[in-house]
C-alpha positions, 0 to 999 in steps of 0.5 A: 484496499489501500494501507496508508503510513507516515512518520519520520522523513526518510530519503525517497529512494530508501523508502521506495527501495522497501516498498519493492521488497514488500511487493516482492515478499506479498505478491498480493500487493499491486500498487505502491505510492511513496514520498520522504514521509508517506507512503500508500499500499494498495493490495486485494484480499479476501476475508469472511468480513470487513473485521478480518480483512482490516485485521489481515491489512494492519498486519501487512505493514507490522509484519514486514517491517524487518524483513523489507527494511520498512520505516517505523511509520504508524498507520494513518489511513485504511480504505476497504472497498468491495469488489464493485466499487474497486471496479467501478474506479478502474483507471480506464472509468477514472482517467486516474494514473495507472500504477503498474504492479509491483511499481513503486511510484513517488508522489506529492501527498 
């Protein structure tokens, strides 16, 4: 799933300095995009339905807010996609850019 917040501007390197202490604290993170106002998350879990996994995703950004030094930014964006369809956008079957895990990469949104 992809969690997607934005707010105030904030300098880019603080921003993606919490967003690497956010991977460290849920392992289940394995991508993370980010810019002075925006900042996409990228991490798998498994749920019962779509209603659980979504409400599991919302909390992400909540919980860790204090303990990673998260901006105060407001969720602007979710995509869950099932297992098949994550596979089918791979990197290899997309060309898209690889994202290493726990990498915190800028972006121009």
């Amino acid at each position: 799933m992809t969690l997607s917040v934005s707010g105030q501007p904030m300098e880019e390197p603080m921003v993606a300095r919490a967003l690497q202490r956010l991977s460290e604290q849920r392992p289940i993170v394995h991508g993370l995009r980010c810019s002075g106002d925006h900042a996409e998350i990228q991490f798998w879990e498994e749920g019962e339905s779509l209603l659980d996994v979504a409400s599991l995703a919302l909390r992400v950004w909540m919980e860790h807010r204090s303990s990673a030094g998260l901006p105060r930014w407001e969720l602007v964006g979710l995509e869950i996609v099932e297992r098949d369809l994550h596979a089918s956008r791979a990197p290899e079957a997309t060309g898209a850019d690889v994202v290493q895990l726990h990498e915190v990469r800028p972006t121009s949104f």
